[in-house]
C-alpha positions as CSV (number, residue, x, y, z in Angstrom):
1,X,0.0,0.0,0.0
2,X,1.2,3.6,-0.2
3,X,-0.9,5.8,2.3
4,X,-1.5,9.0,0.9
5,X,-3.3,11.8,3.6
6,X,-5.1,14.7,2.1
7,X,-8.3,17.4,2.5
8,X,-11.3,17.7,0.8
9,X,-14.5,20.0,1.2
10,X,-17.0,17.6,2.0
11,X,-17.3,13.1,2.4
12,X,-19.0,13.8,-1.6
13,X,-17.9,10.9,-3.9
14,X,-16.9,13.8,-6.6
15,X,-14.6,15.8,-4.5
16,X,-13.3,12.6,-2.9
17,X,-12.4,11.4,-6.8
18,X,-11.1,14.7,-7.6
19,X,-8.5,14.6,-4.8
20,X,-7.5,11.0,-5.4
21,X,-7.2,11.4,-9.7
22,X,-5.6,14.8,-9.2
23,X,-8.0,16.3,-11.4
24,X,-10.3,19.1,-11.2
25,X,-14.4,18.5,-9.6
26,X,-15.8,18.4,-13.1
27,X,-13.3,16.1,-14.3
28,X,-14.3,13.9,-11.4
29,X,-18.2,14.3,-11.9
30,X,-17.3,12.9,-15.9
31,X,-16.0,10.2,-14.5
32,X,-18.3,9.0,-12.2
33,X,-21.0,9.6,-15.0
34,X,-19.0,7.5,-17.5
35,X,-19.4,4.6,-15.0
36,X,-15.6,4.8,-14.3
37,X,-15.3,4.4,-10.5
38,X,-17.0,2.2,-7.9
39,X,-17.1,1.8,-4.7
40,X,-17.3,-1.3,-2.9
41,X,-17.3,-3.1,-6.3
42,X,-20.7,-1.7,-7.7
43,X,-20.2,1.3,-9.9
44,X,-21.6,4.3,-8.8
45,X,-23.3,6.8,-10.9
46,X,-24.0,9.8,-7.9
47,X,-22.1,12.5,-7.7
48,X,-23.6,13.3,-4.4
49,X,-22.7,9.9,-2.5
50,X,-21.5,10.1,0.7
51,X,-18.1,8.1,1.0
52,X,-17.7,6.5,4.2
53,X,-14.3,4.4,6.2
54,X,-13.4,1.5,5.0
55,X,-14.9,1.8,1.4
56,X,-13.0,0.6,-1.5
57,X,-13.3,3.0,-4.3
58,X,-11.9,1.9,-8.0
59,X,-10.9,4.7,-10.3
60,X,-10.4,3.4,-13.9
61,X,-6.9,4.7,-15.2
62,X,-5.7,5.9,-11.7
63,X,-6.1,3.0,-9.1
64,X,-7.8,1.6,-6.4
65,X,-7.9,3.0,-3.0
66,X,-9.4,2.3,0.5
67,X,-10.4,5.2,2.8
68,X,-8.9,4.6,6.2
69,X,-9.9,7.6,7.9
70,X,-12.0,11.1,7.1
71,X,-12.0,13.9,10.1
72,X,-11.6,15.6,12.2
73,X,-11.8,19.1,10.4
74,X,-9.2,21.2,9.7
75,X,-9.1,24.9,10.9
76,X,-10.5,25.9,7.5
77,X,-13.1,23.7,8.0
78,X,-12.1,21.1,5.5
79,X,-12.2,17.4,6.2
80,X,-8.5,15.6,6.6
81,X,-8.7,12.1,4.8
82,X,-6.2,9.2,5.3
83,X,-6.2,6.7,2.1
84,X,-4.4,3.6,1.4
85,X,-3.8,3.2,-2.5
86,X,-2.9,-0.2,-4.1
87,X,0.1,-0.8,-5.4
């Protein structure tokens, strides 16, 4: 595994895919509508899906991932996220 530890706005599964892929929200909200991630092995097609610990989120072209932690929040009231990528 490499553990990667980042922030993002809100638990959302397109700002959660937008920090993971490096890309921008809208690239992320493309992705999830072209059926390219999943989480927990079922893709997803909501933008809007509330990612919780322990899911297993597969990104098509950028990996596969399991969120170990999200929280506490930040002092700009951003939520710190601990993820374990596949290698």
């Amino acid at each position: 595994f490499l553990i990667l530890n980042d922030t993002v706005s809100s638990p959302r599964l397109d700002c959660v895919v937008a920090v993971l892929a490096r890309v921008s929200r809208g690239s992320a909200s493309e992705l999830i509508k072209k059926e390219l991630v999943s989480v927990n092995h079922t893709i997803i097609r909501s933008v809007s899906l509330k990612v919780r610990e322990n899911d297993v989120l597969s990104i098509r072209g950028y990996g596969k991932f399991r969120i170990d932690s999200i929280g506490p929040l930040t002092r700009k009231q951003r939520l710190h996220f601990s993820v374990r990528k596949y290698i």
